[in-house]
C-alpha positions as YAML, in Angstrom:
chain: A
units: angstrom
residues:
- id: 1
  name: UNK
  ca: [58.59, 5.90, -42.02]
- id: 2
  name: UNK
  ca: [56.09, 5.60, -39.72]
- id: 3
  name: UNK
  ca: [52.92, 6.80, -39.48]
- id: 4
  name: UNK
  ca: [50.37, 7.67, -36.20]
- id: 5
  name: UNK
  ca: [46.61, 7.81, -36.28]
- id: 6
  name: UNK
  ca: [45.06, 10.10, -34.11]
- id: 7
  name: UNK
  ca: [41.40, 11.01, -33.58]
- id: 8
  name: UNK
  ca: [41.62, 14.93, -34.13]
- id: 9
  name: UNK
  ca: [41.90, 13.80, -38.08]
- id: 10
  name: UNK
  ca: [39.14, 11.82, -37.84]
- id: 11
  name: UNK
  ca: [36.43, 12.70, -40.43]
- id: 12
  name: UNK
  ca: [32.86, 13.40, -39.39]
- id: 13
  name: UNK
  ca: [31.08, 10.71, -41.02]
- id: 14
  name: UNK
  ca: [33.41, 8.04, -38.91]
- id: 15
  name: UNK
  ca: [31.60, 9.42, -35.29]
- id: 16
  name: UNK
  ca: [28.27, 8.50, -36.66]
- id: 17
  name: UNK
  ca: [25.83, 6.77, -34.18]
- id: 18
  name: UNK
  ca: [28.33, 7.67, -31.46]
- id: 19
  name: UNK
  ca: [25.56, 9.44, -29.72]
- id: 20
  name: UNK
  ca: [22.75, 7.25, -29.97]
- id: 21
  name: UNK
  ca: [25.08, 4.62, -28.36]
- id: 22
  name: UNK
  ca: [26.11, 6.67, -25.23]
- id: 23
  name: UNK
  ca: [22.22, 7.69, -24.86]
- id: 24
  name: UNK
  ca: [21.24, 4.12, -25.07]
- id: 25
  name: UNK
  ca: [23.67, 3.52, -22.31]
- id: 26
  name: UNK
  ca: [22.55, 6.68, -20.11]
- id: 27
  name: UNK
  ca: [19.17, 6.04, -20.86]
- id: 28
  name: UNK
  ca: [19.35, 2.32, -19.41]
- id: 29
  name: UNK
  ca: [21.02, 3.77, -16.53]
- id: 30
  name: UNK
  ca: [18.81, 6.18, -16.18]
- id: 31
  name: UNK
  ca: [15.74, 4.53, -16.17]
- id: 32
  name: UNK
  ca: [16.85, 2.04, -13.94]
- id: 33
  name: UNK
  ca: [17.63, 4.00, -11.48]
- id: 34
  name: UNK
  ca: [14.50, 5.91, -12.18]
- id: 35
  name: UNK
  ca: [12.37, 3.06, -11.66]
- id: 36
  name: UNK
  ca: [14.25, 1.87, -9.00]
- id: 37
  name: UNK
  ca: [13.40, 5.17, -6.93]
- id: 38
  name: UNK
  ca: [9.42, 5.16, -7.87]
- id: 39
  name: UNK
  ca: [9.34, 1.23, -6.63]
- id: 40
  name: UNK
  ca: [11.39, 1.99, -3.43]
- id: 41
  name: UNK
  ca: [8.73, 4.69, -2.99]
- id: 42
  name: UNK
  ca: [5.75, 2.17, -3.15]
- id: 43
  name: UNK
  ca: [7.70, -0.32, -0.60]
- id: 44
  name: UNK
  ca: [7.89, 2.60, 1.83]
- id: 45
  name: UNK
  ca: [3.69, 3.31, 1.20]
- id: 46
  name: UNK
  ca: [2.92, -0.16, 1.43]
- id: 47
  name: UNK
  ca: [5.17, -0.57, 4.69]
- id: 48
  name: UNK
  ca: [3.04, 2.63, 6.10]
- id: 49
  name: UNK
  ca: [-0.29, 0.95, 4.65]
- id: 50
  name: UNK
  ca: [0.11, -2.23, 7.06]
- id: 51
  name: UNK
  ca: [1.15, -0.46, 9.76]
- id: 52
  name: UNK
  ca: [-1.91, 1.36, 9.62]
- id: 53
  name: UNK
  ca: [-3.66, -1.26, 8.76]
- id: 54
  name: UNK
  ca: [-3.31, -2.93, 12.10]
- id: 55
  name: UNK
  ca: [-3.68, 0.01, 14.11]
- id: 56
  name: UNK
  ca: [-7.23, 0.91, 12.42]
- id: 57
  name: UNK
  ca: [-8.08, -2.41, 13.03]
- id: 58
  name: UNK
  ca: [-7.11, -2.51, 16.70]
- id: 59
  name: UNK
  ca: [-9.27, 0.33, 17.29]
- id: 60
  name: UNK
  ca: [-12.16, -0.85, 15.35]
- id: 61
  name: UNK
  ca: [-11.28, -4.36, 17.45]
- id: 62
  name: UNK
  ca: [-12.01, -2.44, 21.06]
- id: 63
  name: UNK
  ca: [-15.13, -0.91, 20.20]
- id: 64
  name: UNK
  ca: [-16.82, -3.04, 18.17]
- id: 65
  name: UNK
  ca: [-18.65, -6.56, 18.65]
- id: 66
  name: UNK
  ca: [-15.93, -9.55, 19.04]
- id: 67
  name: UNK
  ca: [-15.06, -11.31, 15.68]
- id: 68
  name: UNK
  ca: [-16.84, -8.66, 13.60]
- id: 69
  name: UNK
  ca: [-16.67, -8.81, 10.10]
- id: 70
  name: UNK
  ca: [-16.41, -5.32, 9.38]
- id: 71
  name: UNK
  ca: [-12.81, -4.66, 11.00]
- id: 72
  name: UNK
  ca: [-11.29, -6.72, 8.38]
- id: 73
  name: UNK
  ca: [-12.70, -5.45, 5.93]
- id: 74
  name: UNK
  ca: [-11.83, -2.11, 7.15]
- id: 75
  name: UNK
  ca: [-8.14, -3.25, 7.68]
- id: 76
  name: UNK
  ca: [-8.06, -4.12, 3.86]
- id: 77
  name: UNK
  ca: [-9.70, -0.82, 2.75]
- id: 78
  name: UNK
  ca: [-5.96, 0.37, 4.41]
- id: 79
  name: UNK
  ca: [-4.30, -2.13, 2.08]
- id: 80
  name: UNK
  ca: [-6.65, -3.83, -0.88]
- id: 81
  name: UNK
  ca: [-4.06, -6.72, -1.28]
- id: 82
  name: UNK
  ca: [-4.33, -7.74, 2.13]
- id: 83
  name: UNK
  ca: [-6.17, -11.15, 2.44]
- id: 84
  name: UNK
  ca: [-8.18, -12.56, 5.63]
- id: 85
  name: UNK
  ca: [-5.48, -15.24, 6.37]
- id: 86
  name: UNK
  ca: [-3.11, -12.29, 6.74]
- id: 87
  name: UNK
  ca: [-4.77, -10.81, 9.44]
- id: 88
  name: UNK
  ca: [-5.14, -12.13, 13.14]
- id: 89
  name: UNK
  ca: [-7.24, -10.50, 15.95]
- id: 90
  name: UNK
  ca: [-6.86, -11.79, 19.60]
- id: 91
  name: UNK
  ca: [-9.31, -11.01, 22.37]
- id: 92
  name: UNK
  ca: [-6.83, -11.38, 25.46]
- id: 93
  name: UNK
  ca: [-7.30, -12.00, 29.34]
- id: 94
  name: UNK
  ca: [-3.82, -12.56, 30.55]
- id: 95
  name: UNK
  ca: [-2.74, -14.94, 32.25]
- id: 96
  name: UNK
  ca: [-5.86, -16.99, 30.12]
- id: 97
  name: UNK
  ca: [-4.85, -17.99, 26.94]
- id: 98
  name: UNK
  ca: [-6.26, -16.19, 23.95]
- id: 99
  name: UNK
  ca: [-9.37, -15.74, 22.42]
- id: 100
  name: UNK
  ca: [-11.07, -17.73, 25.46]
- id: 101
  name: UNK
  ca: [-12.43, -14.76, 27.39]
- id: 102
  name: UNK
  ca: [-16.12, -12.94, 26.82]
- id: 103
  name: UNK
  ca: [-17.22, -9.56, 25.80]
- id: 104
  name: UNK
  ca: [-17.19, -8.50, 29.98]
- id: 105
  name: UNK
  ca: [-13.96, -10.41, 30.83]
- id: 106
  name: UNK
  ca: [-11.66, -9.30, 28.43]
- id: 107
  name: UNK
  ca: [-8.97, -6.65, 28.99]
- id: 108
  name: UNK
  ca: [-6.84, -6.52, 26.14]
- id: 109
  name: UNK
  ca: [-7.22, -6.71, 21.81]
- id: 110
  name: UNK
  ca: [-4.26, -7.67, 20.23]
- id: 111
  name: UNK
  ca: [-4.22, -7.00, 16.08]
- id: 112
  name: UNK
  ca: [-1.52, -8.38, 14.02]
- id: 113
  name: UNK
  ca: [-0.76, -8.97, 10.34]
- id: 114
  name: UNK
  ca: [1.44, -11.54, 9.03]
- id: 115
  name: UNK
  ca: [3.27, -13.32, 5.75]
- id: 116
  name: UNK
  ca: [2.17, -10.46, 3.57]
- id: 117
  name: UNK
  ca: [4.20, -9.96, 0.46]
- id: 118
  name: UNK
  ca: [4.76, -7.02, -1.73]
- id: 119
  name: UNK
  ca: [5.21, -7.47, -5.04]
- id: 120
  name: UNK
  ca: [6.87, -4.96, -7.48]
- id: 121
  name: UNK
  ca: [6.14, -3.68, -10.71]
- id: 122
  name: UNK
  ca: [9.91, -3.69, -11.85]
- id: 123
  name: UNK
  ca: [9.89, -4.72, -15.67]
- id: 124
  name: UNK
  ca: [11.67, -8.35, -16.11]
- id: 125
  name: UNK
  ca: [12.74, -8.44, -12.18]
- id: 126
  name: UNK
  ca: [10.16, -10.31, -10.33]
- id: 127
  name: UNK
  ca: [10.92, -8.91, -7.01]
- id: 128
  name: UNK
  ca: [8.70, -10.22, -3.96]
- id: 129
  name: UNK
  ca: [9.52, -8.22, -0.50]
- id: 130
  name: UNK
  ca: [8.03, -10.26, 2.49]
- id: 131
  name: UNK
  ca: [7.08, -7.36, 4.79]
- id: 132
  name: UNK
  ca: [7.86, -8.65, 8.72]
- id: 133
  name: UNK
  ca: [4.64, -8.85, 11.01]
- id: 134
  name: UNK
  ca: [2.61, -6.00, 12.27]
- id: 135
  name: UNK
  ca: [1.08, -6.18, 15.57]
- id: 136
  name: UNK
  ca: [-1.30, -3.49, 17.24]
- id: 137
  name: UNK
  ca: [-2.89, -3.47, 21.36]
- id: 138
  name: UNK
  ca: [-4.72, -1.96, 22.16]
- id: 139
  name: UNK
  ca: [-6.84, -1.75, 26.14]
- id: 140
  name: UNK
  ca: [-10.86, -2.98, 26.05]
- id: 141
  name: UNK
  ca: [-13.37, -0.30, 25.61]
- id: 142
  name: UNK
  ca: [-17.08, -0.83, 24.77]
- id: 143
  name: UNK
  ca: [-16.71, -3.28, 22.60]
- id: 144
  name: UNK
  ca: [-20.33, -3.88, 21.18]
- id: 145
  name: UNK
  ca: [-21.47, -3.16, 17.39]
- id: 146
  name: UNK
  ca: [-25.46, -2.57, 17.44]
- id: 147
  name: UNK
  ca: [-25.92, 1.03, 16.99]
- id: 148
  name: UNK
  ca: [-22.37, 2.07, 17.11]
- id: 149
  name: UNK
  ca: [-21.77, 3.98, 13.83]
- id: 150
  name: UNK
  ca: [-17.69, 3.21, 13.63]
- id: 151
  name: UNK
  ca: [-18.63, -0.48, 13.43]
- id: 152
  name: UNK
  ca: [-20.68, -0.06, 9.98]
...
C-alpha cells in the first residue's frame, strides 16, 4: 500500500513563517527597485543641474569682467559639488586661439564643464556615473563687472 502526501492535509502549524519569508523576498525586491527609481531620479536632476550650470555661467561670462570670480561661483551655486577644475571658460576670437583676445576684441565666450562625477547614495553599491562634458556659447555683450548688479 502506498501512501501520497499532499499539501491540502497539511496542518497549520507546518506553514509557519511562510509569510515572513515571501515578504522578506518582496520587500528586497521592492526596495530595490524603490531605491533604484529615487537614485535614477537624482541622476536625471544632477544631469539638468550641469546643464544649467554652464548656461548660467555663459551668460554671467558675456556680461561680466573677463576671468571673474563670481561666475564660478555662481556656476556651483547650480551644482554645490562642482569644483573649479571642473569648469573651463574661454574668451574666443576665431581664427585666434583662445583666451588670447581683450575685453574689445573678443567675439565669442565659450563655457564648458568637464570630468564631473555623480556619485549615488545606493546602500552597499558604490555607483560613480561620469556625466559627459557640458559646453555653453554664447556671443560678446558688455562684458565689464564694476557697477553691473548680475556680476555680484
Amino acid at each position: 500500500m502506498t501512501t501520497t502526501t499532499s499539501t491540502a492535509g497539511r496542518r497549520p502549524q507546518d506553514q509557519q513563517g511562510a509569510a515572513a519569508v515571501e515578504f522578506a523576498v518582496v520587500a528586497a525586491v521592492f526596495f530595490t527597485l524603490l531605491i533604484g527609481i529615487a537614485e535614477m531620479g537624482r541622476l536625471m536632476w544632477t544631469w539638468n543641474a550641469a546643464a544649467e550650470a554652464t548656461r548660467r555661467g555663459a551668460r554671467l561670462a558675456v556680461v561680466c569682467s573677463m576671468n571673474d570670480a563670481n561666475i564660478k561661483t555662481h556656476m556651483r551655486e547650480m551644482l554645490p559639488a562642482l569644483a573649479n577644475s571642473n569648469i573651463s571658460i574661454d574668451y574666443l576670437d576665431p581664427p585666434n586661439a583662445p583666451n588670447t583676445c581683450t575685453t574689445a576684441t573678443c567675439k565669442e565666450v565659450s563655457v564648458r564643464l568637464s570630468g564631473y562625477t555623480h556619485q549615488s547614495f545606493i546602500p552597499f553599491v558604490p555607483l560613480s556615473v561620469p556625466l559627459p562634458p557640458f559646453q555653453t556659447t554664447l556671443p560678446r555683450e558688455f562684458m565689464e563687472s564694476t557697477g553691473n548688479p548680475v556680476c555680484n
